[in-house]
KETOR-672552 format. One record per residue: residue number from 1; residue in three letters; y, z, x of N, C-alpha, C, O in turn. Coordinates in pm, 1 decimal. Last residue first. Layout:
[r NUM; Ala; [Y; Z; X]; [Y; Z; X]; [Y; Z; X]; [Y; Z; X]]
...
***
This chain:
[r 156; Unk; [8109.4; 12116.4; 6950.0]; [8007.6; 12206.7; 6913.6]; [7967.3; 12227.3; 6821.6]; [7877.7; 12311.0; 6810.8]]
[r 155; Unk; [8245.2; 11867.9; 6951.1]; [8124.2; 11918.1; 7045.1]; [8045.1; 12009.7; 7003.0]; [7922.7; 11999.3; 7011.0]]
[r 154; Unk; [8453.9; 11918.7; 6827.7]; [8365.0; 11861.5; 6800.1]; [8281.5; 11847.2; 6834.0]; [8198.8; 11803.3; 6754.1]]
[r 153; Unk; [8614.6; 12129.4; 7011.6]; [8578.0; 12172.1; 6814.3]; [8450.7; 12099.8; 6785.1]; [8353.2; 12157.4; 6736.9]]
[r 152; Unk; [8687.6; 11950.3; 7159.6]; [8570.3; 12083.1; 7191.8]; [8510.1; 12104.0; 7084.7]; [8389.8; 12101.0; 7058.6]]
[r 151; Unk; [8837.9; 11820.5; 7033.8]; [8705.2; 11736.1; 7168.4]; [8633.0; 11837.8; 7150.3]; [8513.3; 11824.6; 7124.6]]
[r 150; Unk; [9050.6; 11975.4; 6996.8]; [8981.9; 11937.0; 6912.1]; [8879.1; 11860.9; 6977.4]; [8806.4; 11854.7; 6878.3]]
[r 149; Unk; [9124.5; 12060.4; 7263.2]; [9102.7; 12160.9; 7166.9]; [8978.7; 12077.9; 7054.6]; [8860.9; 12109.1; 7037.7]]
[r 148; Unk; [9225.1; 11823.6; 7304.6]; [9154.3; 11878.3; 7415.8]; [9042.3; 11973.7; 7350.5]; [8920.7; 11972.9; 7369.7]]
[r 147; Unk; [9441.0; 11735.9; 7135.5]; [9337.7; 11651.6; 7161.4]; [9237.7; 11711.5; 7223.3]; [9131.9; 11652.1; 7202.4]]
[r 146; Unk; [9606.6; 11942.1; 7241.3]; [9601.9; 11953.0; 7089.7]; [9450.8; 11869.9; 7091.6]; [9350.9; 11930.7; 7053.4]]
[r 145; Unk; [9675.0; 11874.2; 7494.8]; [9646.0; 12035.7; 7464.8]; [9576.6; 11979.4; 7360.3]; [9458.6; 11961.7; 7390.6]]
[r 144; Unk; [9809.4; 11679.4; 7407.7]; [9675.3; 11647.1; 7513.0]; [9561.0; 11718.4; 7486.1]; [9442.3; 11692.9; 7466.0]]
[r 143; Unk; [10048.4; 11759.6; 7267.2]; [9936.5; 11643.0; 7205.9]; [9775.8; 11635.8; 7302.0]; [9665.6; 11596.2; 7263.8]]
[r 142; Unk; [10152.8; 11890.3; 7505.9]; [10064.5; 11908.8; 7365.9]; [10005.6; 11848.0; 7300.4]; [9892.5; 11883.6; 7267.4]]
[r 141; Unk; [10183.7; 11707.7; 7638.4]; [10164.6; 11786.9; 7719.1]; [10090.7; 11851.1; 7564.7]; [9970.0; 11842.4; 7541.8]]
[r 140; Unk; [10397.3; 11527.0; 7526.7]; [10273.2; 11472.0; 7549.5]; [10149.2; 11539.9; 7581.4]; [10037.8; 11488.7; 7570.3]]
[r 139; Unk; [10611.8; 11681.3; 7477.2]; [10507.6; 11687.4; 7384.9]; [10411.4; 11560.1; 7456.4]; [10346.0; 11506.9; 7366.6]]
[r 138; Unk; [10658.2; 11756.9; 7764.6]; [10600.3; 11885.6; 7664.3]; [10526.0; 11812.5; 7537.7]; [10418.0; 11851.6; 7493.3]]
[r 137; Unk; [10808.0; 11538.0; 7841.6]; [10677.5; 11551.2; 7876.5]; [10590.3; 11641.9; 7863.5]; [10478.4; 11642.7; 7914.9]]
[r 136; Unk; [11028.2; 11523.1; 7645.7]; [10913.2; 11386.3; 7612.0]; [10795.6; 11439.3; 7709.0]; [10683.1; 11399.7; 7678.5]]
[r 135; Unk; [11135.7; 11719.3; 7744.0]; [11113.1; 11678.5; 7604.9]; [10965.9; 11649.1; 7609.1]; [10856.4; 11702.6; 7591.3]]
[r 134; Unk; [11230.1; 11559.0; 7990.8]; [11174.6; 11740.0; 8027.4]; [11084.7; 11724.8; 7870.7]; [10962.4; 11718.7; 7882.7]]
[r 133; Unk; [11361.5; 11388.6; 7937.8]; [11251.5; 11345.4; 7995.3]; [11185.4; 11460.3; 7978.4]; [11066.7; 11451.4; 7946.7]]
[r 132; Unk; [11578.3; 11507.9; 7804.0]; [11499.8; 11447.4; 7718.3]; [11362.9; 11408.5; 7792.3]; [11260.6; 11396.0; 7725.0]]
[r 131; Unk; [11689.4; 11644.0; 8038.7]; [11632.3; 11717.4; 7947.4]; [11521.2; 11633.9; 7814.4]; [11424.6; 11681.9; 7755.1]]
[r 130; Unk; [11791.5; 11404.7; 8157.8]; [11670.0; 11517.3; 8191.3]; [11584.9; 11548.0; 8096.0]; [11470.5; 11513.3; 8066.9]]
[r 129; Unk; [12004.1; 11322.5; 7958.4]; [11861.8; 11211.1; 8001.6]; [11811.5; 11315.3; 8073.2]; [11717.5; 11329.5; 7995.1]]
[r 128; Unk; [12127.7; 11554.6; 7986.6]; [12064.8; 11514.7; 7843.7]; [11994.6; 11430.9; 7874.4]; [11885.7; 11442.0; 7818.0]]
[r 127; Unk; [12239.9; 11510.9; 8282.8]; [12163.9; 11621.6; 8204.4]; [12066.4; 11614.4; 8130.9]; [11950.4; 11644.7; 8158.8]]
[r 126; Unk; [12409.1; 11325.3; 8374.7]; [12276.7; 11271.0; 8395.4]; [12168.2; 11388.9; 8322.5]; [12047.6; 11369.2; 8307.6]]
[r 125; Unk; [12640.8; 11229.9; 8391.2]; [12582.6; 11268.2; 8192.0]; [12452.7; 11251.9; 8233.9]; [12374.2; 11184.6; 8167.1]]
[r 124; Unk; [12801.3; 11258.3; 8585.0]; [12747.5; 11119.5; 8522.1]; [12690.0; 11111.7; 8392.6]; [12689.0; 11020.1; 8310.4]]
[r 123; Unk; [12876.8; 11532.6; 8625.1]; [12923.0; 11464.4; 8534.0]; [12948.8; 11311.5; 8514.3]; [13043.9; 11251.4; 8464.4]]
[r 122; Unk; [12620.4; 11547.2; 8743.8]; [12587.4; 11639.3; 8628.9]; [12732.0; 11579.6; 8521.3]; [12727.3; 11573.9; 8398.4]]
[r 121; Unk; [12651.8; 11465.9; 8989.7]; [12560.3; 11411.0; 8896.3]; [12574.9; 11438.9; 8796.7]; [12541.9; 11350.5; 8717.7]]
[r 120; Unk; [12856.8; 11634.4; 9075.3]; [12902.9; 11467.0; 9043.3]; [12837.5; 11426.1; 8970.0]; [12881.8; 11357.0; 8878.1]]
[r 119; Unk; [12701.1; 11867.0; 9077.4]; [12828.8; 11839.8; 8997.9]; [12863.2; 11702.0; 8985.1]; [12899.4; 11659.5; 8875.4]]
[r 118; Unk; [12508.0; 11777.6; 9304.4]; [12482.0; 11821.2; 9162.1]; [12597.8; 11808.3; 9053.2]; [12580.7; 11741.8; 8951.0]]
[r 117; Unk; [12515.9; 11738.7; 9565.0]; [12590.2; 11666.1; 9459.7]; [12567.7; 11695.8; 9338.9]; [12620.3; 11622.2; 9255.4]]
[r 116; Unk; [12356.5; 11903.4; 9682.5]; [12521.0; 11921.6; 9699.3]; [12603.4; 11832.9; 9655.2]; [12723.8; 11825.7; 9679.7]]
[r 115; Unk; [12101.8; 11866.7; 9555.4]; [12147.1; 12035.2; 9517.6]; [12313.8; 11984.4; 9581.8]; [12404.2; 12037.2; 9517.0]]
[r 114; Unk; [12036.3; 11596.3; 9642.1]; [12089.7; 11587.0; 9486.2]; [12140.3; 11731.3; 9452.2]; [12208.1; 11746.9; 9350.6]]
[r 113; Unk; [12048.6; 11663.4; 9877.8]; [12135.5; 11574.9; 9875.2]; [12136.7; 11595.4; 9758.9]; [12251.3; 11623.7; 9723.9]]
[r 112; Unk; [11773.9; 11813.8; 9917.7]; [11926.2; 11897.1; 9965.5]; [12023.9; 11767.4; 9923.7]; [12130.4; 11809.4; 9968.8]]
[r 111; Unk; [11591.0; 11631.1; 9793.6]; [11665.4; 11708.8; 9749.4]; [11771.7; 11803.7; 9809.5]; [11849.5; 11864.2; 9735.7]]
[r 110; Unk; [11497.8; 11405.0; 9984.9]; [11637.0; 11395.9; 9890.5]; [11647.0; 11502.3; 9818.3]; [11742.2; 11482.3; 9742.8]]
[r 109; Unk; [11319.9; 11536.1; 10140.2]; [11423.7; 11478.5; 10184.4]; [11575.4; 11472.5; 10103.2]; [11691.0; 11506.4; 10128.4]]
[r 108; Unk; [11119.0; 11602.1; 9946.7]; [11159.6; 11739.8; 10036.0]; [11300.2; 11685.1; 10114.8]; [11384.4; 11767.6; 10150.2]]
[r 107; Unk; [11068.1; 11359.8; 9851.9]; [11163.5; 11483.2; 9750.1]; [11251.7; 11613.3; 9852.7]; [11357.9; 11675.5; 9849.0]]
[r 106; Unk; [10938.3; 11265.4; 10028.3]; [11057.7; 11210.4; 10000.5]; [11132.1; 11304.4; 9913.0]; [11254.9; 11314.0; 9914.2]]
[r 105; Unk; [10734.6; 11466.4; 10062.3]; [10835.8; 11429.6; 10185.0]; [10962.2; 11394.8; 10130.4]; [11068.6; 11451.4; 10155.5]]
[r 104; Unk; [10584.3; 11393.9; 9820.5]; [10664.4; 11517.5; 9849.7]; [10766.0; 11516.0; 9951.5]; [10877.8; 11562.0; 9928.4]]
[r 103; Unk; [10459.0; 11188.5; 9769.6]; [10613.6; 11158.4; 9756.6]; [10648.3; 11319.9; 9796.1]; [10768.2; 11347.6; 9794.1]]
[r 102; Unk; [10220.9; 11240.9; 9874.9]; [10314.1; 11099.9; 9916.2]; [10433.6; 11119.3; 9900.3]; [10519.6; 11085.7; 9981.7]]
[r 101; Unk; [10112.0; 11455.9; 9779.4]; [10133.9; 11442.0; 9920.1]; [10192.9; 11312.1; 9967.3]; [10209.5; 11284.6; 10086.1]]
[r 100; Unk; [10301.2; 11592.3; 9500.7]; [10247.2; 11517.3; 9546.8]; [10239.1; 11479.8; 9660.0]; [10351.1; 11450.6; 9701.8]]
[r 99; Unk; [10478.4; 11808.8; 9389.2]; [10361.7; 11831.5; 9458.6]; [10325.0; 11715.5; 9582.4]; [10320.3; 11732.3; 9704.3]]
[r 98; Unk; [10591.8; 11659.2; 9125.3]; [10671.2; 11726.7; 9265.8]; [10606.7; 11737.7; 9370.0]; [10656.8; 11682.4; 9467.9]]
[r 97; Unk; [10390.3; 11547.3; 9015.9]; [10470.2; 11469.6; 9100.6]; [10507.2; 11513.1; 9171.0]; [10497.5; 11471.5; 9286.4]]
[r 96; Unk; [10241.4; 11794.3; 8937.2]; [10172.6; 11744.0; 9057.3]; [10317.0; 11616.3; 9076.0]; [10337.4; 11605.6; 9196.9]]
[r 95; Unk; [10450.4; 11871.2; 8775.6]; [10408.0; 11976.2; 8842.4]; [10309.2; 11895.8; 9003.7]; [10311.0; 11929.1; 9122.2]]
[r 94; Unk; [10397.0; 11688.2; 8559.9]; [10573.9; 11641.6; 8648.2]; [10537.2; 11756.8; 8749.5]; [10614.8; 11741.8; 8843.9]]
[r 93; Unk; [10151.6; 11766.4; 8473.2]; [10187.3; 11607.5; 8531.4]; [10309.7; 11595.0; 8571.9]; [10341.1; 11487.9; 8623.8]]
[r 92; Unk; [10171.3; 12014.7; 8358.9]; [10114.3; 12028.0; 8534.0]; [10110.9; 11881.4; 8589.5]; [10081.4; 11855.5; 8706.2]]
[r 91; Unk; [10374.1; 12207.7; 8225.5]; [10381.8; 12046.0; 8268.1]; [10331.8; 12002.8; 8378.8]; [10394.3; 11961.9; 8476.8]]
[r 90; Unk; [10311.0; 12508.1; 8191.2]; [10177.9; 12395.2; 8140.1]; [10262.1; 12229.2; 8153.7]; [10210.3; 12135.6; 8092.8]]
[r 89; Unk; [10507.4; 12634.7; 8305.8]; [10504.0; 12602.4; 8133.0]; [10449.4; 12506.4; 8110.6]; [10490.9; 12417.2; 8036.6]]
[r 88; Unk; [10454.8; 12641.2; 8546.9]; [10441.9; 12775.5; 8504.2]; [10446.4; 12712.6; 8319.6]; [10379.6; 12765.4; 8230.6]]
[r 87; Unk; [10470.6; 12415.7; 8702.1]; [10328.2; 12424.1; 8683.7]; [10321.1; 12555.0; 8535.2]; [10230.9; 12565.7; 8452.1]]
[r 86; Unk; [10742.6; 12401.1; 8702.8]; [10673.4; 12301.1; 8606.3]; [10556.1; 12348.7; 8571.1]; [10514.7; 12344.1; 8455.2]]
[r 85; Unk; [10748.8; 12612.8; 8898.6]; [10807.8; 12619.9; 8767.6]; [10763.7; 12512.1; 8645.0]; [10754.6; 12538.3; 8525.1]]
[r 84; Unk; [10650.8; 12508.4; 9067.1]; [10594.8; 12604.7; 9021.1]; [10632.3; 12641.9; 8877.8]; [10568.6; 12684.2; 8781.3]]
[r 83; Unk; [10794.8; 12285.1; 9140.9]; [10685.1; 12233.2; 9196.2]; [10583.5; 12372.0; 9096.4]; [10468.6; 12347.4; 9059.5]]
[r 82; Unk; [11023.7; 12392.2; 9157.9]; [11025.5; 12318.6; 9068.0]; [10831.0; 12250.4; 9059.6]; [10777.6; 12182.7; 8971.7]]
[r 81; Unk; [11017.5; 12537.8; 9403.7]; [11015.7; 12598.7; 9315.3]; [11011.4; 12481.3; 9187.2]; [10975.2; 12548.3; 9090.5]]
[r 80; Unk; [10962.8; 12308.9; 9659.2]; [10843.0; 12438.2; 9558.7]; [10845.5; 12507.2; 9446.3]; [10746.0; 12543.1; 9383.2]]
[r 79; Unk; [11208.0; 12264.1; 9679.5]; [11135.3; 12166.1; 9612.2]; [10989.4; 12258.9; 9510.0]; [10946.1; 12270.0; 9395.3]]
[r 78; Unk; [11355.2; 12562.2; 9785.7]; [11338.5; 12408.1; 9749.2]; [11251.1; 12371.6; 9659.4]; [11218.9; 12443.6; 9564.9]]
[r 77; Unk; [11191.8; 12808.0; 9809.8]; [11291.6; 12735.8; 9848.6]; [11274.1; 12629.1; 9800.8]; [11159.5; 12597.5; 9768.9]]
[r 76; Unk; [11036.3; 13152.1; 9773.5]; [11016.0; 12981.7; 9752.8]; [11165.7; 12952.3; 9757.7]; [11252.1; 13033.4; 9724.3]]
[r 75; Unk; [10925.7; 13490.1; 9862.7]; [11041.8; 13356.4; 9853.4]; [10999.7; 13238.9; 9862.0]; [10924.3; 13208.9; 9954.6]]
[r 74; Unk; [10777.4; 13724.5; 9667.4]; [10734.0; 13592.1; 9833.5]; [10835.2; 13509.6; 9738.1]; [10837.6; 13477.5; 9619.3]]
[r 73; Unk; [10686.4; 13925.0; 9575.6]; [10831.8; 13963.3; 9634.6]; [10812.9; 13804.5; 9739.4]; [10835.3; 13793.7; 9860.0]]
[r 72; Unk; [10502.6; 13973.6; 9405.2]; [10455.0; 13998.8; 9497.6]; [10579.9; 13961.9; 9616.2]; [10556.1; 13974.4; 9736.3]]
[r 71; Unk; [10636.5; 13792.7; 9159.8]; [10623.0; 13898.4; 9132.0]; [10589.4; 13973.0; 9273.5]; [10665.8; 14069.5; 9275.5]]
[r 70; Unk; [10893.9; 13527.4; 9356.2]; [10765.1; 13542.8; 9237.1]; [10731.0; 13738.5; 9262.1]; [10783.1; 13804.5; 9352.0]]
[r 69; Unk; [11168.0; 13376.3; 9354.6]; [11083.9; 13507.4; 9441.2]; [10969.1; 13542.6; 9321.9]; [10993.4; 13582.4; 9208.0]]
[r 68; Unk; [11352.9; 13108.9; 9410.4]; [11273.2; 13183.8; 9341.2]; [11199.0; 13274.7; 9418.3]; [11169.4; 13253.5; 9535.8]]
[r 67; Unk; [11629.6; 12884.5; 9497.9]; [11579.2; 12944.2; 9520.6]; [11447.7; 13073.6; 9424.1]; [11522.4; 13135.6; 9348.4]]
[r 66; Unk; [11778.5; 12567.3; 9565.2]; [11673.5; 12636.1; 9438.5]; [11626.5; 12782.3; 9530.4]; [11586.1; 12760.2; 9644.5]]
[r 65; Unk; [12059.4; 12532.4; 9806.5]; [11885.1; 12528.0; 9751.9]; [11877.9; 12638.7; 9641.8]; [11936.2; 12746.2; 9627.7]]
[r 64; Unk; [12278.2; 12648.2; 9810.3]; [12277.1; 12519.1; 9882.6]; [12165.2; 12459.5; 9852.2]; [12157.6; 12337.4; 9865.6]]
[r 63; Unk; [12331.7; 12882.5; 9674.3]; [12394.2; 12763.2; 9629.8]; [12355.0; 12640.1; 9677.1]; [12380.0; 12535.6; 9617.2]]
[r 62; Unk; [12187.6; 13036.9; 9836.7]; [12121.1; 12995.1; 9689.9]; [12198.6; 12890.9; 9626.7]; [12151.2; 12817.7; 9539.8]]
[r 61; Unk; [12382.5; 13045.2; 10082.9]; [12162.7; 12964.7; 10036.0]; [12136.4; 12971.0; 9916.6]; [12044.6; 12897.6; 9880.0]]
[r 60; Unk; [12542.3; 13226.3; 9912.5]; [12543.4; 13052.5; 9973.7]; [12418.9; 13011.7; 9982.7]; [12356.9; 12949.2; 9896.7]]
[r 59; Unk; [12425.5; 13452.7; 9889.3]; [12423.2; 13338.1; 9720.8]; [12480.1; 13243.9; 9798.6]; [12467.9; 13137.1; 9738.7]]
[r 58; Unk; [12145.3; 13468.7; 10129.5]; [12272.4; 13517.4; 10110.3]; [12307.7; 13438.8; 9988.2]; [12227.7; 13348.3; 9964.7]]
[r 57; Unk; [11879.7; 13656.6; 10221.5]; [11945.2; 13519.7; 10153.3]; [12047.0; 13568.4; 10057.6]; [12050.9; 13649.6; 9965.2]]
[r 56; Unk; [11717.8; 13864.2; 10348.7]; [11825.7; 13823.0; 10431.1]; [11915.4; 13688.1; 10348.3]; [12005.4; 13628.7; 10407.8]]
[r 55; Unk; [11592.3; 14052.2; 10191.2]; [11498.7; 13879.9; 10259.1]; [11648.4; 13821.4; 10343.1]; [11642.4; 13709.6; 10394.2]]
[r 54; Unk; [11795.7; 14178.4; 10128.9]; [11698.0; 14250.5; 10144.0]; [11598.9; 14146.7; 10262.4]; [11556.0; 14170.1; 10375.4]]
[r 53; Unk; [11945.8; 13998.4; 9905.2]; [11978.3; 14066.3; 10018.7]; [11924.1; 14084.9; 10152.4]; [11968.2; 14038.7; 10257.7]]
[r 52; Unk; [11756.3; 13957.0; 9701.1]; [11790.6; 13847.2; 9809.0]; [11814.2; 13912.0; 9924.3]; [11744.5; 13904.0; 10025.5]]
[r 51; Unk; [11728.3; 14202.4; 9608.2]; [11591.0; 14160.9; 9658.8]; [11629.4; 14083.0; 9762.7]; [11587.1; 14094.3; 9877.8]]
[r 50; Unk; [12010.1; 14245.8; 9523.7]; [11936.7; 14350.5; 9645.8]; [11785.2; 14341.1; 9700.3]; [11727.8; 14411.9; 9783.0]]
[r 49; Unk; [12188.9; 14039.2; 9491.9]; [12081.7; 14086.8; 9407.8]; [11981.1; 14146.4; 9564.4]; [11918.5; 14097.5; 9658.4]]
[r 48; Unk; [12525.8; 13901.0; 9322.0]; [12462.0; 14021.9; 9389.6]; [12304.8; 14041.9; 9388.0]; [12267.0; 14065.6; 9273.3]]
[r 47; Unk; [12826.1; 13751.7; 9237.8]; [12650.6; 13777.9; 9202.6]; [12611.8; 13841.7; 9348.0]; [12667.3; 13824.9; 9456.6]]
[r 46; Unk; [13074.1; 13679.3; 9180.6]; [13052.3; 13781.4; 9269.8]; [12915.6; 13848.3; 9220.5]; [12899.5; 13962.4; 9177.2]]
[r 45; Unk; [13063.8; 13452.0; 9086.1]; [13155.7; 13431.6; 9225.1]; [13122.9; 13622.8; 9259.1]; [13157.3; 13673.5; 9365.9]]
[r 44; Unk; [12738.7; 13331.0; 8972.5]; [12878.0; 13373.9; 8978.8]; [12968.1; 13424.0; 9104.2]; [12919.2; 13426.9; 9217.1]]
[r 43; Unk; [12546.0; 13166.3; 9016.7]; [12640.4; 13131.6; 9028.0]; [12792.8; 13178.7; 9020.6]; [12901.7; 13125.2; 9041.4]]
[r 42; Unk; [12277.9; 13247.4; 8971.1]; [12310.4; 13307.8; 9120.4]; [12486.3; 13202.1; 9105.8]; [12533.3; 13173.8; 9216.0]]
[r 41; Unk; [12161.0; 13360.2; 8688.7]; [12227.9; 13311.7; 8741.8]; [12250.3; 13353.4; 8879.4]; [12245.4; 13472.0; 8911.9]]
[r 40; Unk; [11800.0; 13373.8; 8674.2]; [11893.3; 13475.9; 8709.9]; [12005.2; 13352.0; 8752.2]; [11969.8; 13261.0; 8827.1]]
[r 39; Unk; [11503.2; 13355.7; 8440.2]; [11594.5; 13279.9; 8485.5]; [11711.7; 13358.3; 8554.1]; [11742.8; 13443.4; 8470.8]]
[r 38; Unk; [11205.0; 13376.5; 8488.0]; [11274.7; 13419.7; 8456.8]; [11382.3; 13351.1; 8520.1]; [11371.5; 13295.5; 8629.4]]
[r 37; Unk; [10837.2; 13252.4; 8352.7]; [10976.4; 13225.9; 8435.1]; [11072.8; 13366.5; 8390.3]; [11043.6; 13444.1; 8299.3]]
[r 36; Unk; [10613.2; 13286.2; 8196.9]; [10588.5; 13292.6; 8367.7]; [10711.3; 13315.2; 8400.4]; [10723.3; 13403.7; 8485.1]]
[r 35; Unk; [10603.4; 13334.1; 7942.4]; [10666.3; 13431.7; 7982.2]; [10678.9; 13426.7; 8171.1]; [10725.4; 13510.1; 8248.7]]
[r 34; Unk; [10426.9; 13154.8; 7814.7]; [10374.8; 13332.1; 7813.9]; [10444.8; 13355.2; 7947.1]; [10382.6; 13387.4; 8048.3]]
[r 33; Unk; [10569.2; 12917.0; 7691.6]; [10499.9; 13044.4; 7622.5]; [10480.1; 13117.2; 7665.2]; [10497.4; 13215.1; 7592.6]]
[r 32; Unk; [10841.3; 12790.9; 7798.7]; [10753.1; 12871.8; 7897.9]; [10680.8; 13008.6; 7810.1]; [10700.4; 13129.2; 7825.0]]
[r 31; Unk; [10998.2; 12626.4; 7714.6]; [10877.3; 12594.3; 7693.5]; [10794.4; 12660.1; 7710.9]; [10680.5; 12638.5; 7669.7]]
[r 30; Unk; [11245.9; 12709.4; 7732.5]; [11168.7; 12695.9; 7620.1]; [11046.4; 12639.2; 7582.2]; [10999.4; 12611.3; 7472.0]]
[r 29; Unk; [11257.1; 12692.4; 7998.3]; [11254.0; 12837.4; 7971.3]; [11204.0; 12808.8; 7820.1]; [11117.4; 12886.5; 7779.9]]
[r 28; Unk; [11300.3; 12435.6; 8049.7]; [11154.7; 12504.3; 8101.5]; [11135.6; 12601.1; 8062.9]; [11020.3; 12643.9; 8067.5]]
[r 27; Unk; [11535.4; 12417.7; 7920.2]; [11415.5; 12348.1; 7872.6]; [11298.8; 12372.1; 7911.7]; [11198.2; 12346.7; 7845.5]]
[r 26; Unk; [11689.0; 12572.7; 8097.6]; [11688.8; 12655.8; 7981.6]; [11575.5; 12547.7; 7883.7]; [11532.9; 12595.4; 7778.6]]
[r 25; Unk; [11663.6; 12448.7; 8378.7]; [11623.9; 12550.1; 8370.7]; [11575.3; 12589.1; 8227.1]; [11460.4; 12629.6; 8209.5]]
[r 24; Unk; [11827.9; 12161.0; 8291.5]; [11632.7; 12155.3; 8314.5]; [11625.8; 12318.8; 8303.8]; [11570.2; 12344.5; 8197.0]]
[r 23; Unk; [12091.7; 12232.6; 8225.7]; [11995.5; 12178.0; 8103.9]; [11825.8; 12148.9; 8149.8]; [11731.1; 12124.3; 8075.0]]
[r 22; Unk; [12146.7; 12426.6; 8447.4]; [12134.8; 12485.0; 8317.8]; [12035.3; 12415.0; 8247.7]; [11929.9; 12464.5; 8207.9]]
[r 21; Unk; [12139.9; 12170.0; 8682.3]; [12101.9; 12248.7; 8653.1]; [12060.9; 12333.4; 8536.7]; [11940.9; 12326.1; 8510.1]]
[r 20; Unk; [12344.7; 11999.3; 8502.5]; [12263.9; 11974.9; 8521.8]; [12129.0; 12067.2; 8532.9]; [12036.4; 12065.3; 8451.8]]
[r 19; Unk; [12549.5; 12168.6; 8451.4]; [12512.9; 12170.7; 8373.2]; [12394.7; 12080.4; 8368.7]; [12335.1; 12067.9; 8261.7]]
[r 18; Unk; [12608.7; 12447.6; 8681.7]; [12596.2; 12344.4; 8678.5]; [12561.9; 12253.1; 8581.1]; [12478.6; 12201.4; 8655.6]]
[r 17; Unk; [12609.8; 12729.0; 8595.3]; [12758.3; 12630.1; 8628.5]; [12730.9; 12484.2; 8623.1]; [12809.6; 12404.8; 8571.6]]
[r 16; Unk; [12418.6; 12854.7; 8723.1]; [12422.1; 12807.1; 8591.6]; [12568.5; 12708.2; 8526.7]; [12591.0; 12642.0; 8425.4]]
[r 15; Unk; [12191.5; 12808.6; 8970.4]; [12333.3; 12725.2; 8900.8]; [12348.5; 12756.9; 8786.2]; [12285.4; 12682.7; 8711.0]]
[r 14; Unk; [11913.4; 13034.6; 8966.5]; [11950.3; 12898.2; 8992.9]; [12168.4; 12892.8; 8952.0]; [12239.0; 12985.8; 8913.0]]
[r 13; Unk; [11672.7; 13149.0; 9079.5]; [11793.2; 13222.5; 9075.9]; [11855.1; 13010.7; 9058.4]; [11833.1; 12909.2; 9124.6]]
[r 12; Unk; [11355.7; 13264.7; 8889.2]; [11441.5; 13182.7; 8947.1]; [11558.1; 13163.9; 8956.3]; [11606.5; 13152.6; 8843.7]]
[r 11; Unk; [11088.9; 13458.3; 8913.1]; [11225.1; 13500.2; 8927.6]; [11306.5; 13356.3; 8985.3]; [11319.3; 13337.7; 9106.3]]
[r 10; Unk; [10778.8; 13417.0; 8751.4]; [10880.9; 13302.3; 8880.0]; [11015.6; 13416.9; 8853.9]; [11019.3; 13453.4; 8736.4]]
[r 9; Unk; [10559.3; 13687.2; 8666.2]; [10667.8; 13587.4; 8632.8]; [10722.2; 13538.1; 8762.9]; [10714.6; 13602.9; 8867.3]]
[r 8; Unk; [10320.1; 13590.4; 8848.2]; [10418.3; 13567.7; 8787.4]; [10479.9; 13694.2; 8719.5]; [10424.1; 13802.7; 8736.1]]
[r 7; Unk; [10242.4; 13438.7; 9190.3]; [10220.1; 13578.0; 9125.1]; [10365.3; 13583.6; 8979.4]; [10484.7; 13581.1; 9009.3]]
[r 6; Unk; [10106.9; 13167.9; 9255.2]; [10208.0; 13234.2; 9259.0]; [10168.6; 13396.6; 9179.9]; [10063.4; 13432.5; 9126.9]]
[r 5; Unk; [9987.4; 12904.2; 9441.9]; [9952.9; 13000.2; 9338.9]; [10089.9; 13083.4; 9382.4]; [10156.3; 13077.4; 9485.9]]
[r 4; Unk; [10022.0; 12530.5; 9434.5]; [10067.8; 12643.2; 9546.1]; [10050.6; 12747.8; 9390.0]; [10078.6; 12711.9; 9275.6]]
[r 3; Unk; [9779.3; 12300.3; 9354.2]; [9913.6; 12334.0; 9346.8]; [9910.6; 12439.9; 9359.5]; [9812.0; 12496.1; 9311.7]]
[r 2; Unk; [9587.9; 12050.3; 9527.4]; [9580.8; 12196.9; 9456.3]; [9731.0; 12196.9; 9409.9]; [9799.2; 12096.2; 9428.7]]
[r 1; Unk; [9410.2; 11763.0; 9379.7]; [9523.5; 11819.2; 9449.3]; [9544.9; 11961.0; 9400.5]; [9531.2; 11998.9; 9284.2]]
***
C-alpha cells in the first residue's frame, strides 16, 4: 500500500483548545525527529493566516476539519492529514491504518463526527488513553528501528 507523498515540513493548523486534539498533536510533535511537522493553532478567536486565506479556507473549515498545507503550498483535509502526519514521525503502522483501503471510508465517514464532538470526547478523559496509545506505538516503532539496525550489523 502506498501512502500519499508530501513535501515537508506538514504545516498543521489544528485545535489547540481542544485537549484531545493538543494531546495527539504535541505527542507527534515529540516524536517528530527531523522536524516534518509544524504545529499552528487555528483556535484562537481571532487567528489569521494569509496562506489559508489565500486557498479560500476560512478558521471555520479549520474548525470543522484537520486541516494541513505541506511545503509546495497543497492543502490536505481530513483524514489525510493524520494519514501524513503519522507517516511524518516514522508511525508508518497507525500511518497505514488511517490509509487503509478498507477502513479508510469508514474513517473518512466518522471523522467529521468525532472533529464536532471533540469537546464531549475530550471531556470523557479520552486524551491520556490517546496519547498513551500514541506512546505505546513509538516505542514499538523503535524497538523495530532498533532490531532492524542490529539484523544488519549482523549480516555484515
Amino acid at each position: 500500500m502506498s501512502l500519499p507523498t508530501v513535501q515537508w515540513p506538514l504545516r498543521i493548523y489544528y485545535d489547540r483548545s481542544c485537549p484531545l486534539c493538543a494531546h495527539e498533536m504535541h505527542a507527534l510533535i515529540a516524536h517528530d525527529a527531523h522536524a516534518n511537522l509544524q504545529l499552528v493553532d487555528s483556535s484562537a478567536a481571532d487567528f489569521a493566516d494569509a496562506d489559508a486565506a489565500a486557498a479560500g479556507i476560512t478558521p471555520a473549515d479549520m474548525s470543522r476539519l484537520i486541516h494541513a498545507c505541506d511545503a509546495n503550498g497543497r492543502w490536505i483535509i481530513g483524514v489525510e492529514v493524520f494519514v501524513l502526519a503519522y507517516q511524518a514521525v516514522g508511525l508508518d503502522s497507525i500511518a497505514r491504518l488511517w490509509a487503509h483501503p478498507w477502513l479508510r471510508p469508514i474513517w473518512d465517514r466518522f471523522y467529521p463526527w468525532f472533529a464536532r464532538n471533540r469537546m464531549a470526547l475530550s471531556r470523557l478523559g479520552i486524551a491520556p488513553l490517546y496519547g498513551w496509545l500514541i506512546e505505546g506505538a513509538a516505542r514499538r516503532a523503535a524497538r523495530r528501528s532498533a532490531q532492524c539496525a542490529q539484523d544488519r550489523c549482523e549480516r555484515e
